[in-house]
N, C-alpha and C positions, 0 to 999 in steps of 0.2 A: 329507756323502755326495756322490761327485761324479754329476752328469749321466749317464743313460744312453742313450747314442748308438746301441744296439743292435751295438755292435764291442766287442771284443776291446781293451784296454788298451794301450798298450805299455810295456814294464818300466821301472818307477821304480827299482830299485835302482843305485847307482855301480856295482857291483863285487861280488866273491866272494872269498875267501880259507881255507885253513885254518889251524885253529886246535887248539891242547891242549882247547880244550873242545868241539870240533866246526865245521863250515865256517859260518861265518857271511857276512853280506848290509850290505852298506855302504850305508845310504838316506841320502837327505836330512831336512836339519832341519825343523824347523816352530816357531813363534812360539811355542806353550806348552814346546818343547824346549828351548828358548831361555831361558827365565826359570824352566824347571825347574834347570837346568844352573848357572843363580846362583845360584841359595837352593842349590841341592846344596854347589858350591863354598864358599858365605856367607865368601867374600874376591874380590880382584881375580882377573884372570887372570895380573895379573903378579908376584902374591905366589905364583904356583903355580910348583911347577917343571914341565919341557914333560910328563915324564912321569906326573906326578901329571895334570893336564890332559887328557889324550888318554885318559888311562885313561878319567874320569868321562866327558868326548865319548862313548866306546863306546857306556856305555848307551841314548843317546840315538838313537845310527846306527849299531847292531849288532845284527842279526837272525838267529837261527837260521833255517834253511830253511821248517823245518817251522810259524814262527809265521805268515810270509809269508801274506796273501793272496791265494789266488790262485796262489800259488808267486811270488810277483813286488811286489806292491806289499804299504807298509809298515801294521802294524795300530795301533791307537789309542794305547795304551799302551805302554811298554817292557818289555823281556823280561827281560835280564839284571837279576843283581844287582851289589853290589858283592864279593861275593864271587867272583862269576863271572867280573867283570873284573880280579879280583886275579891271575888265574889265565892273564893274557894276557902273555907273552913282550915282553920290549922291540922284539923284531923284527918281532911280529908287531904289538902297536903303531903301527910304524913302517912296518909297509903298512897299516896302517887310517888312516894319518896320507896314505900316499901316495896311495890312492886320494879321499879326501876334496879335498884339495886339489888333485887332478886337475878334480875336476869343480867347482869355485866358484872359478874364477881372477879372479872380482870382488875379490877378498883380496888379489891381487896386480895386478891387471892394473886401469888407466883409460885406456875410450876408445882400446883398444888398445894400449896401450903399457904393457911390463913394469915399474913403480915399484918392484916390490921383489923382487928374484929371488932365488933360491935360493944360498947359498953353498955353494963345493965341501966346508966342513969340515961343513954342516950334514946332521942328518938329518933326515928330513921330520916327524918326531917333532916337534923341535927349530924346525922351518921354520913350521910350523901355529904352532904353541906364540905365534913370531915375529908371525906376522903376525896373530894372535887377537889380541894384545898389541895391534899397532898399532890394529886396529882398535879396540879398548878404547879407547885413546888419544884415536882423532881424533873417536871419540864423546863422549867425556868433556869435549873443549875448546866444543864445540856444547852438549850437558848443562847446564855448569857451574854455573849458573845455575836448574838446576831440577832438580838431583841431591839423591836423600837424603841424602848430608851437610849441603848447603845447608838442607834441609828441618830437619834436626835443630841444625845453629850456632845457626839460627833460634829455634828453639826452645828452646836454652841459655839464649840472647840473654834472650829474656822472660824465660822461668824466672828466671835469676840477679836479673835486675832487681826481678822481683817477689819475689825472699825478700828483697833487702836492703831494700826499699822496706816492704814487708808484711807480709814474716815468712811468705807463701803464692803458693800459684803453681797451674799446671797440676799433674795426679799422672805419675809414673816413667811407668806404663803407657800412658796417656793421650797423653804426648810420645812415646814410641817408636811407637806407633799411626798419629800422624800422619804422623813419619818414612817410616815401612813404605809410608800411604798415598803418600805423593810418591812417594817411591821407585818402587813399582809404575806410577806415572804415568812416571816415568823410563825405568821398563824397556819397558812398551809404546812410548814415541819410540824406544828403539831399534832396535823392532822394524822400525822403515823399510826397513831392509837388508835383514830377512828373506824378504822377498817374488824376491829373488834368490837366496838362499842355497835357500829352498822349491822352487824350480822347477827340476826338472831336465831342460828344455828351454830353448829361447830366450823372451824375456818375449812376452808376445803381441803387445802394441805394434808395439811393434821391430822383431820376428822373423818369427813365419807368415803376419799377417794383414798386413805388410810387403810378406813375399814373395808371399803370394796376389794382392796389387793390384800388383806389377811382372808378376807371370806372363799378369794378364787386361789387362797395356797390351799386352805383348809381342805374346798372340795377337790383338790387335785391329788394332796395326800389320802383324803378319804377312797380316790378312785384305784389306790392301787393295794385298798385294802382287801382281804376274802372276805368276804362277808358268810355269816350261815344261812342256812338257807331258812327262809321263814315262811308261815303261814300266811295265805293270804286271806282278808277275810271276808265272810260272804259277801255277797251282791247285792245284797239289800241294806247292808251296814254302809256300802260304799256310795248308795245313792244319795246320803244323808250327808256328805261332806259337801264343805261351799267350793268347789272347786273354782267359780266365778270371781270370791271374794279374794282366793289363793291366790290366782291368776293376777287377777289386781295391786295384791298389796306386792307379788312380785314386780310388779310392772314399776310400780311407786317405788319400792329400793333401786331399782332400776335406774332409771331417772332422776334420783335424786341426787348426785352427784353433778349430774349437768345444769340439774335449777338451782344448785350451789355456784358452780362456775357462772350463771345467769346472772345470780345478784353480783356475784364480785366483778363481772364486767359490768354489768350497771355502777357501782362506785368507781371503777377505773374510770370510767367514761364522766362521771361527775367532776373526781379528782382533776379531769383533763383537762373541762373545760375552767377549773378553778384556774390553772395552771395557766391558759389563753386569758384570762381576765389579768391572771397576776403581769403578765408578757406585755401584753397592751400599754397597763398601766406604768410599767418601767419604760417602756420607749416616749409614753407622752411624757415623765420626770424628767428621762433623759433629754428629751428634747428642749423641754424648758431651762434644762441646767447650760448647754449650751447656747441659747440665746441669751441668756443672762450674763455668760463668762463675754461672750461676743459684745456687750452691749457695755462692759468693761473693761477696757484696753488697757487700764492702768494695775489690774491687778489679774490680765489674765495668763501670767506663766502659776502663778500660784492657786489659783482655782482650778487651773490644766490638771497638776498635780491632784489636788483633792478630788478632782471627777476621776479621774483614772483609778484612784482607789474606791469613790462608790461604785464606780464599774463594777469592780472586783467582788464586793459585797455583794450589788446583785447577783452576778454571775455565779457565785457561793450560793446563792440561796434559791435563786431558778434552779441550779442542778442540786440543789437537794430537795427540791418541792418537787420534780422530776424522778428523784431516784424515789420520793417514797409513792410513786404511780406504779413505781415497777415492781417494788414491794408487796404489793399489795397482794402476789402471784406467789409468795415465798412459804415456807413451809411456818406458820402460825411460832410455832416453838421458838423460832430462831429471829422473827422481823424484829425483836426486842434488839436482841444483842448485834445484829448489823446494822440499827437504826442509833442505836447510841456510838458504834462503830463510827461511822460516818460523821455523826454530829461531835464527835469529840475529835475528830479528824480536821474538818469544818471550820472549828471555835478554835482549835489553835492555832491554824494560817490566819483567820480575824486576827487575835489576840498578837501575832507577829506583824502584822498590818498594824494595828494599833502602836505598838512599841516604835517600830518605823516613824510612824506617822509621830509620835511623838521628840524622834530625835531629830525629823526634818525641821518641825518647828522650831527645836532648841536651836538649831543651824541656819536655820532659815532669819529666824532674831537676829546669832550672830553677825550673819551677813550683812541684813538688814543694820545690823549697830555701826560693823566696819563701812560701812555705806554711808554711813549719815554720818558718820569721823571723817572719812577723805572728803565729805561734800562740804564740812566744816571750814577742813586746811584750805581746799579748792577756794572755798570762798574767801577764807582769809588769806590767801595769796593772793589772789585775784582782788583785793581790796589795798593790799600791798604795794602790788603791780602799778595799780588807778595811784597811789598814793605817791609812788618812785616816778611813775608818767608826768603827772600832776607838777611836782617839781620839777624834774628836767623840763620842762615847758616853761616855768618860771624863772632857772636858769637860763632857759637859750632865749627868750624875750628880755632877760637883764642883760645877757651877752651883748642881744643887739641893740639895746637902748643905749651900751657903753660905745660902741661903735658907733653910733650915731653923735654922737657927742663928740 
């Protein structure tokens, strides 16, 4: 719930349109809209086509009037179904596509400058569609290294090893679990973006309280200016000025700085609780992965090993689902470049994890081979042994039969 400053809000919706189902309210996303909108999908963005895509978008940034807040800001939950969005026009799609991308030209734009513009044959259906993609993309190359698939290879990797080696391993549900767990560790990094995609203003950093400290240099060098002396003008010209209205919209620059801080503590505090769902869910894995290793005595120095580096994984990706909580407080310009900072920092102790992990198993075989070669000789000494026994018994019973004689 955000802060209340004793004012009036000002409207968080993009936009307006009608529609075959009634006018609906184009808002912005939010970080649970975000990872509701994957599991909806449960594929890429780029296995979608634009229009299957934008459809599922609606539900997340498409509001009837009437659900609105206020008449104006967006409510907890989503409205539509998918029924409701089946019901939506290609065209009308394609201004719910155009007002969207009006307002997040973070999707297209860095630093000012347009990297990926619009082409004349595209529709903005098609254009969103486009640049939803890329961003997948250039998320996915920062990921790589900490993405549920990676999570689950991983997790082949032993499995396979230990049935051929054991003939047992981790259970089906058990590995998709931990999967799901990365994975969600996945999807909160990439909520880093979200914190501009949420904010339908300028970031507070960057923006108000930017502007706020240029405006109070401005009037401080203004105040040490001479000014000449000027006319003042009648009394009946000055009755005519809205001083009420002056007053006011002073009031509202005023404050608007803190109902910036308002919303962005309202995302911190979503981010947070993402971040206690994500926490939860790794200690119930984790606990399952130990009752598992426990419940396998014959193969638990080696599944020791492989928890100890999911550990680690988690632990990688709690504190970076952590650090981008605390980003969210960082100066707009810069949350790019210490967010891939971090995450290229991140991916390469995985990817050193990884190379490890793949030289214990080359050594881990070996051992295993040299293992099962002395259990060999053992056994064919030990068969030797029986066989050298075996005889001396049939000497010292011929010995004593000759003596008996």
């Amino acid at each position: 719930m955000a802060l209340k400053l004793g004012m009036k809000q000002r409207q968080e919706y993009y936009g307006r349109l009608d529609t075959g189902i009634g006018v609906l309210y184009v808002v912005h996303m939010q970080i649970k809209d975000l990872l509701a909108l994957e599991k909806q999908l449960n594929r890429s963005v780029k296995e979608c086509d634009p229009e299957q895509y934008i459809r599922n978008l609606a539900i997340f940034v498409c509001y009837p009037e009437n659900a609105l807040i206020d008449r104006q800001r967006k409510p907890k939950a989503p409205i539509l179904s998918q029924d409701d969005v089946k019901q939506l026009t290609s065209s009308e799609l394609d201004e719910i596509a155009r007002i969207f991308v009006g307002h997040n030209d973070y999707l297209y734009k860095k630093d000012d400058a347009i990297l990926y513009p619009k082409n004349e044959e595209e529709s903005y259906m098609e254009y969103l569609h486009r640049l939803s993609v890329i961003e997948e993309e250039e998320q996915g190359k920062l990921f790589s290294s900490l993405s549920g698939r990676y999570a689950k290879s991983l997790m082949e990797k032993q499995n396979n090893l230990a049935v051929r080696l054991f003939g047992s391993g981790f259970s089906a549900g058990l590995s998709d679990k931990i999967g799901n767990t990365l994975s969600l560790g996945s999807s909160l990094g990439k909520a880093m973006e979200i914190g501009k995609l949420a904010a339908p203003v300028t970031p507070l950093a960057s923006g108000k309280l930017g502007s706020l400290m240029e405006s109070i240099d401005r009037i401080n060098r203004a105040a040490r200016i001479d000014l000449p002396k000027i006319e003042l003008p009648e009394l009946e010209k000055i009755e005519s000025i809205d001083l009420a209205g002056i007053e006011r919209r002073r009031e509202e620059k005023r404050r608007e700085p803190f109902n910036e801080l308002a919303k962005r503590l309202d995302r911190l505090i979503e981010l947070s609780e993402k971040n206690i769902e994500f926490a939860v869910q790794v200690n119930e894995t984790q606990t399952e992965i130990s009752a598992e290793i426990k419940s396998s005595s014959d193969i638990t120095e080696k599944f020791s090993k492989r928890n100890f580096v999911i550990n680690l994984i988690v632990a990688a990706l709690t504190a970076l689902s952590i650090s981008v909580a605390i980003m969210i407080f960082f100066d707009a310009s810069r949350e790019n470049e210490i967010s891939q900072n971090i995450l290229l920092k991140v991916a390469k102790e995985i990817d050193g994890l990884e190379r490890q992990l793949a030289e214990h198993d080359v050594l881990f075989e070996r051992n295993l081979e040299m293992m099962e070669a002395l259990r060999k000789i053992n056994d064919e000494y030990g068969k030797r042994m029986e066989q050298s026994t075996d005889k001396s018994n049939e000497l010292e019973r011929a010995r004593g039969a000759d003596i008996h004689r």
